[in-house]
N, C-alpha and C positions, 0 to 999 in steps of 0.2 A: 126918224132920227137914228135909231140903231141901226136901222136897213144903210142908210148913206155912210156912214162910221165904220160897218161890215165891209162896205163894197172900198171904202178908200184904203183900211187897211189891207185887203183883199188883193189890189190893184200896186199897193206897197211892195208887198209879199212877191209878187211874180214879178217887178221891175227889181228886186234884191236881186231874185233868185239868176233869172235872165240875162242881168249883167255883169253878178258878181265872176263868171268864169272869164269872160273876156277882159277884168278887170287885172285877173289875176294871171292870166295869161301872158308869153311874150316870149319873140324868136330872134332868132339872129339868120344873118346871112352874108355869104363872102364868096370869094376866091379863094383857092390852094395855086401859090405858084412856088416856084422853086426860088429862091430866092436868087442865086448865082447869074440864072438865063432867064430869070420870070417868065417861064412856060409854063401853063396852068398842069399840074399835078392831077391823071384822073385815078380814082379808087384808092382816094387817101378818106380814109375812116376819123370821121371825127364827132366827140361824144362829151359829152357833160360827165365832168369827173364824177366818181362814186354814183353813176347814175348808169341805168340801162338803156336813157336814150339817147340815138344818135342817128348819125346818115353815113351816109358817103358820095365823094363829089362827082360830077358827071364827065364827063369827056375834055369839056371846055374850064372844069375845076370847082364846078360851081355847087353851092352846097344850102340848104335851106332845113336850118331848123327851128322848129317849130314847138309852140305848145307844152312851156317847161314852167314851172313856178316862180315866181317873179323873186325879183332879187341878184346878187352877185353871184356870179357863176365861173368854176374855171372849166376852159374848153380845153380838152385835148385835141390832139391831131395827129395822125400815124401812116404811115405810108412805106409796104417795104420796101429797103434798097435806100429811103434816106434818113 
């Protein structure tokens, strides 16, 4: 009886621990275009305010972040020249 109790809480414990990251996880993803010519913008910096993470977008503008604490977030976006 203790031995099965052990092992469900056990089995509890590591289905917590295992999901709660993915849980609490969550990205975004876009385009950078210019708004004027909607030509995609490449090596526009863009980052999660008051936050030291971010990316920057690739050739074609495109930009994929990832893996930030769930919840409301503001993005910035930066790019020089506009």
């Amino acid at each position: 009886m203790f031995q099965s109790k052990f092992r469900l809480r056990l089995s509890m414990l590591l289905l917590f621990l295992f999901a709660t990251p993915s849980l609490m996880a969550q990205g975004v993803s876009g385009i950078v275009t210019d708004k004027s010519t909607t030509l995609p913008i490449e090596s526009a910096h863009i980052q999660l305010a008051n936050s030291a993470i971010g990316t920057v977008s690739d050739k074609e503008g495109v930009f994929v972040l990832s893996e930030f604490p769930e919840g409301k977030r503001l993005i910035r976006i930066s790019c020089i020249g506009f």
